[in-house]
C-alpha positions as a Markdown table, in Angstrom:
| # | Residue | x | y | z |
|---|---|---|---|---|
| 1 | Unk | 0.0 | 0.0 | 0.0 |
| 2 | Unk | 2.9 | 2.2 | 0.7 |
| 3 | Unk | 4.4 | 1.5 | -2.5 |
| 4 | Unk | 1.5 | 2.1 | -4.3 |
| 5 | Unk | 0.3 | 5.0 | -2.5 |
| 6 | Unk | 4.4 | 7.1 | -2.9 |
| 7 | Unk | 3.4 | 5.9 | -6.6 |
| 8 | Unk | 0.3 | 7.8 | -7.1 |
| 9 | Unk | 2.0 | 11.1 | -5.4 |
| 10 | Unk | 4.5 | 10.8 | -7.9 |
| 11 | Unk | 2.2 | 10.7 | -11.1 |
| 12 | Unk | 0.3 | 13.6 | -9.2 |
| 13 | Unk | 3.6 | 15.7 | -9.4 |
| 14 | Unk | 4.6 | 14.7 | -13.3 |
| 15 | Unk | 1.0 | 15.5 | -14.2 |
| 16 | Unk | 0.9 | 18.8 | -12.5 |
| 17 | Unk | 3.6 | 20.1 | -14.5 |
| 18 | Unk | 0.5 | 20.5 | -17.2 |
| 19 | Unk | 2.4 | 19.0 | -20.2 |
| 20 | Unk | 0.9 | 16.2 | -22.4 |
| 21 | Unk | 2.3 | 12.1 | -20.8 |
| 22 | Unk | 2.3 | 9.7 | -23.9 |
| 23 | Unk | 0.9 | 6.7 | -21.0 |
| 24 | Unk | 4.4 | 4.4 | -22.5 |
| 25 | Unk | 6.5 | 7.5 | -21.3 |
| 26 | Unk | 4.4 | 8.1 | -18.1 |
| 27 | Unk | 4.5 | 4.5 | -17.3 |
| 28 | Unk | 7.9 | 4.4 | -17.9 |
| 29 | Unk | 8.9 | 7.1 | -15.7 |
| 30 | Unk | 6.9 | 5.4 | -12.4 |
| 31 | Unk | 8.2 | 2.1 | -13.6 |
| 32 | Unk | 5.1 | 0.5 | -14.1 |
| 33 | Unk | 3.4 | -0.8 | -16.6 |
| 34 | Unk | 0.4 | 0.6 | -18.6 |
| 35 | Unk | -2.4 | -1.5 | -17.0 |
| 36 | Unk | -1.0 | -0.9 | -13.2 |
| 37 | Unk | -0.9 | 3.2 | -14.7 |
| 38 | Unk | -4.4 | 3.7 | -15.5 |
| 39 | Unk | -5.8 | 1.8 | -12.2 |
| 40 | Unk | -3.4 | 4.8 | -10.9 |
| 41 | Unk | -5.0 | 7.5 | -13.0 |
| 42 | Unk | -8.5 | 5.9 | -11.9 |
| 43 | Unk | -7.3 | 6.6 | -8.7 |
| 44 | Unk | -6.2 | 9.9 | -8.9 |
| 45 | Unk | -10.0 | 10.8 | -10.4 |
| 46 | Unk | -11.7 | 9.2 | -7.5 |
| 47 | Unk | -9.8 | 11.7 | -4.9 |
| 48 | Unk | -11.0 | 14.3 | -7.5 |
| 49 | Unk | -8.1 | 15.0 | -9.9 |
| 50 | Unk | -9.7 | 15.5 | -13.4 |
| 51 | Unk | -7.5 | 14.0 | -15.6 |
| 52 | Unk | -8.2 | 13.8 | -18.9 |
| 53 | Unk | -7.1 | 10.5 | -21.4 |
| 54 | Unk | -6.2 | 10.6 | -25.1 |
| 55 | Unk | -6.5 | 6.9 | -25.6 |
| 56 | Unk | -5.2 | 5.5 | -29.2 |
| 57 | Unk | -1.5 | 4.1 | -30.2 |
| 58 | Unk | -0.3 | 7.8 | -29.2 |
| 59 | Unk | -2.6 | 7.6 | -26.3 |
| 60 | Unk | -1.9 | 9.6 | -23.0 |
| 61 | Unk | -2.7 | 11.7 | -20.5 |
| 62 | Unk | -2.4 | 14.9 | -18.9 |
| 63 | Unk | -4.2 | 16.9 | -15.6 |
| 64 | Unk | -7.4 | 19.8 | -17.0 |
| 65 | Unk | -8.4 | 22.6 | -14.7 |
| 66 | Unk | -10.8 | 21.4 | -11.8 |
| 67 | Unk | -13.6 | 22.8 | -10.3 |
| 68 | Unk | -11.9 | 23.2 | -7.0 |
| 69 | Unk | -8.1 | 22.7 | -6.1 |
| 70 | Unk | -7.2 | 19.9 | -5.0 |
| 71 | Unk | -4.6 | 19.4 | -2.7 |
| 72 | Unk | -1.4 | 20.3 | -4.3 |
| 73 | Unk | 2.3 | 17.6 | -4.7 |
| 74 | Unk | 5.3 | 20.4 | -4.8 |
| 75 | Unk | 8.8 | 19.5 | -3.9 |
| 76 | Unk | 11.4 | 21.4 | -1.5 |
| 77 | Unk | 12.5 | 23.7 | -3.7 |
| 78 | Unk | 8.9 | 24.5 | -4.7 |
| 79 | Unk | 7.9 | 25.1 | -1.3 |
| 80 | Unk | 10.4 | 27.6 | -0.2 |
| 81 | Unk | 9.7 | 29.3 | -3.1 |
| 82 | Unk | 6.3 | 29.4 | -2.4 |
| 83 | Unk | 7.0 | 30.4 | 1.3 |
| 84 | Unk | 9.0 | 33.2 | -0.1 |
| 85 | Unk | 6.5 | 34.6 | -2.0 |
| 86 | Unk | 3.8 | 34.6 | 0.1 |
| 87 | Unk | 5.9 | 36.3 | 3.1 |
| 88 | Unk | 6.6 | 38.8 | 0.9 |
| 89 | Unk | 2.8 | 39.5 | -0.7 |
| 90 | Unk | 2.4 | 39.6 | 3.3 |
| 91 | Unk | 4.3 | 41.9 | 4.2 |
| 92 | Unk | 2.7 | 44.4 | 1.2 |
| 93 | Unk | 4.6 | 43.8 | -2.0 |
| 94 | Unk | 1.4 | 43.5 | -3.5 |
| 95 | Unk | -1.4 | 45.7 | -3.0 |
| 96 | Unk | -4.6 | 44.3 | -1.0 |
| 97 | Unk | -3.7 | 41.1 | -0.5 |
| 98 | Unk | -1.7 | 41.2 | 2.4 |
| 99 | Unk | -4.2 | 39.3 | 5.2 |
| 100 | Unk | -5.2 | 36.5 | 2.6 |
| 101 | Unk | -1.8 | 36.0 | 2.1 |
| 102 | Unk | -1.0 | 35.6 | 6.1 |
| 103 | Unk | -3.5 | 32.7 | 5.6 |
| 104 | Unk | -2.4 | 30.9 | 2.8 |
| 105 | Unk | 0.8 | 31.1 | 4.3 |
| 106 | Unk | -0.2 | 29.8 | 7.4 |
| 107 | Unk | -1.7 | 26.7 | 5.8 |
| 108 | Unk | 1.2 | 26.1 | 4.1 |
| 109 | Unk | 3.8 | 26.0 | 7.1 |
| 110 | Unk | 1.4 | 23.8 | 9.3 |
| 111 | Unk | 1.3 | 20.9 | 6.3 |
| 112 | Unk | 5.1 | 21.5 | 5.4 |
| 113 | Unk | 7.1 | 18.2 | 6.9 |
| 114 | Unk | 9.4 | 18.9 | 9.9 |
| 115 | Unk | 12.4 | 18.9 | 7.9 |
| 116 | Unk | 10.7 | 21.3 | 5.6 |
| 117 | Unk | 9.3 | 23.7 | 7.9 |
| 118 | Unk | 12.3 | 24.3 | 9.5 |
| 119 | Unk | 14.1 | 25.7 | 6.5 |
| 120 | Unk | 11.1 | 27.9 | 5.6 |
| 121 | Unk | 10.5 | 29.1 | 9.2 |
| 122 | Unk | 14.3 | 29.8 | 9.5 |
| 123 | Unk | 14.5 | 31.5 | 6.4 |
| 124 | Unk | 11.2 | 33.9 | 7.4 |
| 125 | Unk | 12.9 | 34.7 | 10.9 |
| 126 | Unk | 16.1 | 35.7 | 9.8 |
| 127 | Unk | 15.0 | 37.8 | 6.5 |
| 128 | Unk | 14.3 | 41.5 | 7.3 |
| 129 | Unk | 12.3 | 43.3 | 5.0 |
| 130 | Unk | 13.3 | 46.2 | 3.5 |
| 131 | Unk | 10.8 | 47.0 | 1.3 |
| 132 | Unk | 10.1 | 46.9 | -2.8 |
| 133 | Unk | 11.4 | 49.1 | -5.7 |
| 134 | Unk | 11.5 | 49.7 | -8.9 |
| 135 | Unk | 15.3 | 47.5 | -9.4 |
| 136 | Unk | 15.4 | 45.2 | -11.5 |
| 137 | Unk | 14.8 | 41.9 | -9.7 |
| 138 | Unk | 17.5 | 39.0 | -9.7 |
| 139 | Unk | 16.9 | 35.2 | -9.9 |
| 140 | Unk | 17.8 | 34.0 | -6.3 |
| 141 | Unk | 18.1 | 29.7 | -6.0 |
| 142 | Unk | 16.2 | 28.9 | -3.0 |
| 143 | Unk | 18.8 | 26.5 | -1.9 |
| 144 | Unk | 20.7 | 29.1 | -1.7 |
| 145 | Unk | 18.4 | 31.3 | 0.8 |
| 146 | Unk | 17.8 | 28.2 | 2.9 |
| 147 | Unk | 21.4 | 27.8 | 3.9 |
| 148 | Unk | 22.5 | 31.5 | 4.3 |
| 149 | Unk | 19.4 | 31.6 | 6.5 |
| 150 | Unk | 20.2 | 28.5 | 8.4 |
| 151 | Unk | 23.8 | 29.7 | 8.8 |
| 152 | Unk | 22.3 | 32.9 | 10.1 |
| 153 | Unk | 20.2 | 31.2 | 12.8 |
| 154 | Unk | 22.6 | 28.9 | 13.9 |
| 155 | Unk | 25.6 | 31.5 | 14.5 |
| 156 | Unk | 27.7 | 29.0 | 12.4 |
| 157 | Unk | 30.6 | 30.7 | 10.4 |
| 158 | Unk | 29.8 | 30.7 | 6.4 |
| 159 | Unk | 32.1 | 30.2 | 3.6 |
| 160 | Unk | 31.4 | 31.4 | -0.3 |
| 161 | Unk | 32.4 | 32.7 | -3.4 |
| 162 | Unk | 31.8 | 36.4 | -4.4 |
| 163 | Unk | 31.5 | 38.1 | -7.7 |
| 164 | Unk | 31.6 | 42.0 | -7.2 |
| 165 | Unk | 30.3 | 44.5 | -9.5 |
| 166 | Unk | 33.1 | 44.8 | -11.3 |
| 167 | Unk | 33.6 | 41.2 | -12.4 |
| 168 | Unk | 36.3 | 40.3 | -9.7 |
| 169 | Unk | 36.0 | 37.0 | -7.9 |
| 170 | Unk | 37.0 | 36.4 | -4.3 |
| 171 | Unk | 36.6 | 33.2 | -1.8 |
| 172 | Unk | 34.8 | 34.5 | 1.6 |
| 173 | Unk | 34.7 | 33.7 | 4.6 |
| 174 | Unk | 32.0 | 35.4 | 7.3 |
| 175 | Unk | 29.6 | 34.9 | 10.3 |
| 176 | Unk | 26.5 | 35.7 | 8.6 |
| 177 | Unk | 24.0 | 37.9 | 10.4 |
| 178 | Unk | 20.9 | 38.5 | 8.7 |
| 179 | Unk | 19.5 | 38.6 | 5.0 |
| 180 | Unk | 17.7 | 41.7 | 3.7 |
| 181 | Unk | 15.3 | 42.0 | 1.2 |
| 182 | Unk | 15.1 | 45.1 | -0.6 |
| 183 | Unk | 14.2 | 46.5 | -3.8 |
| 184 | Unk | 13.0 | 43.3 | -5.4 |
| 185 | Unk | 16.9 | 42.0 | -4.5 |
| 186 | Unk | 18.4 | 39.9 | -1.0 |
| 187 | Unk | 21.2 | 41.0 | 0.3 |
| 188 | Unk | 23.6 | 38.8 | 3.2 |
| 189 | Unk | 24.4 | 41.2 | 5.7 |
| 190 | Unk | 27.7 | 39.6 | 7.6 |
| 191 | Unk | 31.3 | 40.4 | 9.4 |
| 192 | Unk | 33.8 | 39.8 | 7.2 |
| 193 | Unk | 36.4 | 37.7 | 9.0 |
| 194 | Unk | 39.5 | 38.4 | 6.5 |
| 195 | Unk | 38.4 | 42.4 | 5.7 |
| 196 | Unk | 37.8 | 42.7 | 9.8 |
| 197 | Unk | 34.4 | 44.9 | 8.8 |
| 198 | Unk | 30.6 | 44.2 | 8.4 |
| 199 | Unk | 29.7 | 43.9 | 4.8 |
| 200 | Unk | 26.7 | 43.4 | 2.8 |
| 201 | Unk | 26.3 | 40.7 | -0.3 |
| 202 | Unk | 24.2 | 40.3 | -2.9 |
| 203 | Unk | 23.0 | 37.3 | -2.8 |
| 204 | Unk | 22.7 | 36.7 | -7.0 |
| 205 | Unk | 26.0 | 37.2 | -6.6 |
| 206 | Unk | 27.2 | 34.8 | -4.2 |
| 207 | Unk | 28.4 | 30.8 | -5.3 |
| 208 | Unk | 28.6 | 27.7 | -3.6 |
| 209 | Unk | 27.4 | 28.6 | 0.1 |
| 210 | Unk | 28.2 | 26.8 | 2.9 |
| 211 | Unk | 28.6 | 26.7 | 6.6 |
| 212 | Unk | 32.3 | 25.5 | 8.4 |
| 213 | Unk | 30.9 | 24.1 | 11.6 |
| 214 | Unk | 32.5 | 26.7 | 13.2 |
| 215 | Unk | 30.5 | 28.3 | 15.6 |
| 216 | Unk | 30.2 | 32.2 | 16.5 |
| 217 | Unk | 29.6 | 34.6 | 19.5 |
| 218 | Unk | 27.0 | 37.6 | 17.7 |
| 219 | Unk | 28.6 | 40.8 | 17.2 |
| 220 | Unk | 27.1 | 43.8 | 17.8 |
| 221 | Unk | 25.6 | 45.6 | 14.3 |
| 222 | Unk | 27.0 | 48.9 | 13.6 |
| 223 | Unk | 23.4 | 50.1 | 12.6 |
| 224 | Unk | 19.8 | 49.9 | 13.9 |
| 225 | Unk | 19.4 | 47.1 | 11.8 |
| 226 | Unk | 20.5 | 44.6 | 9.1 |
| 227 | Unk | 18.0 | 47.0 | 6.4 |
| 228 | Unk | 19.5 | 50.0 | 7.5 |
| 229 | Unk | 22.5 | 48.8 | 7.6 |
| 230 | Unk | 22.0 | 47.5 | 4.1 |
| 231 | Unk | 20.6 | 51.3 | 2.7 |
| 232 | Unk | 23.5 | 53.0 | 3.9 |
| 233 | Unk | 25.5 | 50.9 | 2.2 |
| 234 | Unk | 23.8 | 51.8 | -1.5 |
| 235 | Unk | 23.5 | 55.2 | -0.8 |
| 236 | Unk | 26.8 | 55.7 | 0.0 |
| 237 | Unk | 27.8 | 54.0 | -3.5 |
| 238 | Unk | 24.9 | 55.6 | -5.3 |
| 239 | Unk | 25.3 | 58.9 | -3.7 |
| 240 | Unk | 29.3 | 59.7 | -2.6 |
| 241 | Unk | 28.5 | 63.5 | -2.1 |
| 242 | Unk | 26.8 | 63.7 | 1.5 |
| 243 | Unk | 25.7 | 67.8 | 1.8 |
| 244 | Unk | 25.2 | 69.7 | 4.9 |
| 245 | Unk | 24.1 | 73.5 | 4.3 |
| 246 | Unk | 23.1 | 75.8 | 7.0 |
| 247 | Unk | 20.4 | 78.1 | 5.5 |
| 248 | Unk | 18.6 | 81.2 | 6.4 |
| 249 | Unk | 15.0 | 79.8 | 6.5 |
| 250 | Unk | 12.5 | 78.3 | 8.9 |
| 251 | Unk | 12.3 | 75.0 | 8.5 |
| 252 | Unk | 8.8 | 74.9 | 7.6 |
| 253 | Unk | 9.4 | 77.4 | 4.3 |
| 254 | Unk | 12.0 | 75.3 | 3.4 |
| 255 | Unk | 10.5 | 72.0 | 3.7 |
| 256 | Unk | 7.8 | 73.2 | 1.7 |
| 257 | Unk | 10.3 | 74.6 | -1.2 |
| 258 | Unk | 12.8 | 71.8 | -1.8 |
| 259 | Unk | 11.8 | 69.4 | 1.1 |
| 260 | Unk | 11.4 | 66.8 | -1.7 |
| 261 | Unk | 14.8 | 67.0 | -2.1 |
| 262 | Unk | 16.4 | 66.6 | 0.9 |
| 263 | Unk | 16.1 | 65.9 | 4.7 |
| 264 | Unk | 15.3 | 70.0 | 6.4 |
| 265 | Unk | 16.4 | 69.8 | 10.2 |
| 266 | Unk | 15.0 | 73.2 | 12.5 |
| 267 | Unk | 18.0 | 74.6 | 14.2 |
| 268 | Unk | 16.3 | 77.6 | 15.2 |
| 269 | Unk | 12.9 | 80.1 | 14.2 |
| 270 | Unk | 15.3 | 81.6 | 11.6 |
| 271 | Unk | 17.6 | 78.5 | 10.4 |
| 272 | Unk | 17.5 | 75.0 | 9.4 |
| 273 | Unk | 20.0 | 72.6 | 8.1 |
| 274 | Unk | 19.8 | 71.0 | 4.8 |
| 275 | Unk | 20.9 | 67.2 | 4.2 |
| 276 | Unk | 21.4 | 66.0 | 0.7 |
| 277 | Unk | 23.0 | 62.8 | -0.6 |
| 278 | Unk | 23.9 | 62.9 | -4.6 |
| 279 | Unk | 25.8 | 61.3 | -6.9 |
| 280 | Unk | 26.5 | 65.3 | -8.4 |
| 281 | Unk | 27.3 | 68.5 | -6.4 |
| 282 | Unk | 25.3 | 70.3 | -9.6 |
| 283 | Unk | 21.7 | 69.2 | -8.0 |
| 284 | Unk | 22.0 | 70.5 | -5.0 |
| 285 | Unk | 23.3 | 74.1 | -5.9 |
| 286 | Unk | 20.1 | 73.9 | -8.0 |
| 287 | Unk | 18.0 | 73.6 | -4.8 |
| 288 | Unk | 19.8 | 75.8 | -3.2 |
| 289 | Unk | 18.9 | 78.6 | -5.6 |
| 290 | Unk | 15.4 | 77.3 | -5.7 |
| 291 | Unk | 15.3 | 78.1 | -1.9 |
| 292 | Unk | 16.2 | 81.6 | -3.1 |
| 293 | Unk | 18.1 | 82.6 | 0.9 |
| 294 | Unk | 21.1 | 82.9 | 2.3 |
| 295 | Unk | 23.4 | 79.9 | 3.4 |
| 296 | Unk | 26.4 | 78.5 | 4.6 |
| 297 | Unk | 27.9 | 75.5 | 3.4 |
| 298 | Unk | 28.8 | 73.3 | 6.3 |
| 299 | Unk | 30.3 | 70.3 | 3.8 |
| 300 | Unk | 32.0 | 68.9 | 1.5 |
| 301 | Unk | 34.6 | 71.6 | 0.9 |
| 302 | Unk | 34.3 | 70.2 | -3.0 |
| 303 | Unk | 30.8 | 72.3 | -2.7 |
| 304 | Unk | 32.7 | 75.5 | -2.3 |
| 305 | Unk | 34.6 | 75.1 | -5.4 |
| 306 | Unk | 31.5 | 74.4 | -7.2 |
| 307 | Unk | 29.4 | 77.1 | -5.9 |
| 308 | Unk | 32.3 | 79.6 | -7.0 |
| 309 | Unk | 32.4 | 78.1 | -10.8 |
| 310 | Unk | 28.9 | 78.8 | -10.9 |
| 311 | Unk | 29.6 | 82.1 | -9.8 |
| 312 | Unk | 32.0 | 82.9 | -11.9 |
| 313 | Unk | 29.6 | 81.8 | -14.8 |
| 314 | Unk | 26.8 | 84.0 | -13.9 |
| 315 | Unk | 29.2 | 86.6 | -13.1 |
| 316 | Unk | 30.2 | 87.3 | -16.4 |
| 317 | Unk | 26.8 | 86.0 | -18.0 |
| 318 | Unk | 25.5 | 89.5 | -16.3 |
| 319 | Unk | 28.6 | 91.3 | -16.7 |
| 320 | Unk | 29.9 | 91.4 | -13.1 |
| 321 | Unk | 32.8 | 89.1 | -13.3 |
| 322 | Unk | 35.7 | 89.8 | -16.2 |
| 323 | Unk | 35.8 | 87.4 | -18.8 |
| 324 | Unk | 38.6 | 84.7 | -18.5 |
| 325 | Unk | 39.9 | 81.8 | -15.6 |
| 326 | Unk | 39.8 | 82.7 | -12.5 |
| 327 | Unk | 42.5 | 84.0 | -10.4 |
| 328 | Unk | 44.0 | 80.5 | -8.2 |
């Protein structure tokens, strides 16, 4: 009965790939023969499965759409990816389905085996979500998420290979912390044993994972949290210029001219300071003269150079400044 019953799971799983079985190949692949396979497919119908037989030489068969779903044969990797998705329709990637996701994905987890469930419940504990973009989205092996969140859970040292953004390859070795979702990417967020430093990893970009067996003692992260941690990272290599302008405003008249633009901190009734992150000094002298007030540039000293080229230029646009380089 065992036998047979394993048997009929498995022609469950080849059929719900929705592809046309010849019954020789079908019967082939559960090593049975053609007789033994239809009592099988008879079976399947009974517990409801409408599957659907071409008989004939080229005769065969192959699972229609039901009037219910049945109950549903995936395999591991199958099943973390379902997980996967489902936390993260959950948690709001997709709009208004949030609290039916909660419940599919509680159904799922109480069915999952033992074995099963906790690879799916580790990798849901030690993901933080970041939230979802506009990047473009990277395909992610979920073999690969179960053992970097394992590793993470159990404080066990990790070991990899790492391709950077520039096309170097490097062998790591780190004590993994936490992965972070972000942006439709994951990212490993883990100390660095041979740079001495926290680092994040993208995960797409990470090759034959591991753990040593070497266990860990935490470390305390230099952030408020493994996505934070993560952002600073990007907007540091998105955005090297960091900006910090002391202007002649309230903070509410500023906010409500170029707050879009860039964090607007009250220091006083009379004064605010300006944060701005960009990849260009250019864009924030242009908010700066769309805030149309005095100010005093606190940093980067590159900023002062800049702000005196474009004085120069409008110097001698209007007729102000003489024509030529200016004096070093």
């Amino acid at each position: 009965m065992a036998n047979t019953s394993s048997r009929t799971l498995r022609l469950l799983s080849l059929l719900q790939t929705h592809r046309y079985w010849p019954g020789a190949e079908l019967a082939e692949r559960l090593g049975v023969s053609v007789r033994t396979l239809r009592r099988d497919v008879d079976r399947l119908r009974e517990l409801g499965y409408p599957v659907e037989a071409q008989r004939g030489v080229d005769g065969g068969y192959q699972l229609a759409a039901g009037a219910a779903l049945p109950p549903l044969v995936i395999d591991d990797e199958e099943a973390v990816a379902l997980a996967v998705g489902l936390q993260a329709a959950a948690e709001g990637s997709v709009e208004g389905i949030a609290e039916v996701s909660v419940r599919v994905l509680a159904k799922v987890a109480q069915v999952m085996p033992v074995r099963l469930r906790r690879r799916v419940e580790a990798l849901r504990a030690m993901t933080v979500p970041a939230g979802w973009g506009d990047a473009e989205p990277s395909a992610i092996d979920p073999a690969v998420l179960v053992t970097l969140a394992l590793t993470c859970r159990d404080g066990e040292r990790l070991r990899f290979s790492y391709t950077a953004a520039d096309g170097r390859r490097s062998d790591r070795q780190v004590e993994p912390h936490r992965l972070v979702r972000l942006d439709r990417r994951w990212y490993l967020v883990a100390y660095d044993l041979v740079r001495h430093d926290w680092r994040s990893f993208r995960v797409d970009r990470l090759a034959d994972p591991g753990g040593t067996g070497a266990r860990f003692r935490a470390r305390e992260l230099p952030a408020a949290d493994a996505a934070a941690f993560v952002r600073a990272g990007l907007q540091h290599r998105r955005h090297p210029h960091r900006v910090e302008v002391v202007a002649d405003a309230p903070a509410a008249a500023a906010r409500e001219r170029i707050g879009r633009w860039c964090t607007v901190e009250e220091v006083d009734a009379e004064h605010c300071r300006l944060l701005m992150t960009s990849d260009s000094l250019d864009w924030p002298i242009l908010a700066l003269g769309v805030l149309g007030v005095d100010f005093r540039v606190v940093g980067p000293p590159e900023l002062l150079d800049r702000l005196q080229d474009w004085g120069d230029r409008f110097g001698r646009a209007t007729g102000t400044r003489p024509a030529g380089p200016r004096p070093s």
